[in-house]
C-alpha positions as CSV (number, residue, x, y, z in Angstrom):
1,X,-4.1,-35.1,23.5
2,X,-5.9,-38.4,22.7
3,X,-6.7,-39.0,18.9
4,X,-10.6,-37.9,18.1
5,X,-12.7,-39.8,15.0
6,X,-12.8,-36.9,12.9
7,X,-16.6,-35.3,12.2
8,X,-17.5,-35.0,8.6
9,X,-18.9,-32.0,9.2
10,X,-16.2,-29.9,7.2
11,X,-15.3,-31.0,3.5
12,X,-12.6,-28.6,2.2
13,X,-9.2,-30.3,2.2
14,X,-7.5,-27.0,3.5
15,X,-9.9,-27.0,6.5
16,X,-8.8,-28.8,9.7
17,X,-11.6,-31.6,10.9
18,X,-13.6,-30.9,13.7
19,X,-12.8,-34.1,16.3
20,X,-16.1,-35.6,17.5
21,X,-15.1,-35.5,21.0
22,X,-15.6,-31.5,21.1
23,X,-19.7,-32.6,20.6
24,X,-19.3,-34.3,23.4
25,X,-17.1,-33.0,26.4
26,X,-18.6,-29.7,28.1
27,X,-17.7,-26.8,30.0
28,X,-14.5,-24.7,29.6
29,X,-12.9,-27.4,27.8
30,X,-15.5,-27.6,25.1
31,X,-15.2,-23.5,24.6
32,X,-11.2,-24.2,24.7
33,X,-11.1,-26.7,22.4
34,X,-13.9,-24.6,20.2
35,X,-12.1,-21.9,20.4
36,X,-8.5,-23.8,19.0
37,X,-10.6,-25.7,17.0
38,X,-11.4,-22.3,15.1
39,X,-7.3,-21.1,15.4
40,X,-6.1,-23.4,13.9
41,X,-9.4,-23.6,11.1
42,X,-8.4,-19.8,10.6
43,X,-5.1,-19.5,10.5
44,X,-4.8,-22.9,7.5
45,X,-6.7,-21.2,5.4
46,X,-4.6,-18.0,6.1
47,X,-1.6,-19.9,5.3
48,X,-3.5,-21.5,2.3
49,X,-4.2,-17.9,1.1
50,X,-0.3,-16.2,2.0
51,X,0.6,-19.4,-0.3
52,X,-0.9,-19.1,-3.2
53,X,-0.2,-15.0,-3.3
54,X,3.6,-16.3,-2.5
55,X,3.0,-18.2,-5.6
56,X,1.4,-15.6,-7.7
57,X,4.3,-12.9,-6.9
58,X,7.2,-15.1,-7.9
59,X,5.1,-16.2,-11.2
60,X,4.5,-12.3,-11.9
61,X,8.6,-11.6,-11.1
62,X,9.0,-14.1,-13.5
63,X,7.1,-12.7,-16.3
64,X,8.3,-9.2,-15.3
65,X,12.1,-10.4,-15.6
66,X,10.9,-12.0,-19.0
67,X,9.4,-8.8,-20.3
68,X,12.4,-6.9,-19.3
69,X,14.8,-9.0,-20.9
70,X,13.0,-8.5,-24.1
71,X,12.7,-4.9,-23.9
72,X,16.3,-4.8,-23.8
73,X,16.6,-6.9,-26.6
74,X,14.2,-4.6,-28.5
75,X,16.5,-1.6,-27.5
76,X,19.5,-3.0,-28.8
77,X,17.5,-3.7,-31.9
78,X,16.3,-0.1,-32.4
79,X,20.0,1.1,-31.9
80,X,21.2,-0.9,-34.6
81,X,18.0,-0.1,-37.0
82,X,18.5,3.6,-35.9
83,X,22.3,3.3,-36.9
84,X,21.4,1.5,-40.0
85,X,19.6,4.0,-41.1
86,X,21.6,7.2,-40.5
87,X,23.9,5.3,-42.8
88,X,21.7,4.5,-45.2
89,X,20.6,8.1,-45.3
90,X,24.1,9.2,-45.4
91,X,24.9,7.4,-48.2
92,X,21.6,8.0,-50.5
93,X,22.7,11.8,-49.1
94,X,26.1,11.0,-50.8
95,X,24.3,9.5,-54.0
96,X,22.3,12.6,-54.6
97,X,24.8,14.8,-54.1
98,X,27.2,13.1,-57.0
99,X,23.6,12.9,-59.4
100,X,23.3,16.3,-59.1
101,X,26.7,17.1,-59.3
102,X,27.3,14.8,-62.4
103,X,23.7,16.3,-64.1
104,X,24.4,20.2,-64.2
């Protein structure tokens, strides 16, 4: 395949340029070429669209590792706050008990 001057018909960078020989050469080898011409148009922005989902899911695994690691670190902090507290309550338990011991 010869190199074609490229038709400024199609402006998005993702989009493959239409050669200017396909306005010229008839025939099957006009559809053929079309027909490619619309492949490989197709299957780049298919590719451009597979890419930027690839790059949404491994940004969203990221933030979903992220927000698991901080729910664990939230658990441990409630298991420490729950402890604390069973303590606490054990003791004030302990500290009413002798007050009303120590008053009657």
């Amino acid at each position: 395949m010869g190199s074609y001057p490229e038709s400024s018909l199609i402006r998005s960078s993702r989009e493959i340029p239409l050669p200017a020989a396909l306005f010229v050469s008839g025939g099957y080898d006009r559809m053929y070429s079309i027909r490619c011409f619309f492949y490989l148009q197709s299957t780049a922005a298919v590719q451009g669209e597979i890419d930027e989902l690839r790059k949404r899911s491994e940004e969203a695994e990221e933030k979903l590792a992220r927000t698991q690691k901080e729910m664990e670190e939230y658990k441990k902090l409630t298991e420490i706050n729950n402890k604390a507290m069973e303590e606490n309550n054990t003791l004030l338990k302990r500290i009413l008990a002798i007050n009303n011991a120590s008053s009657t």
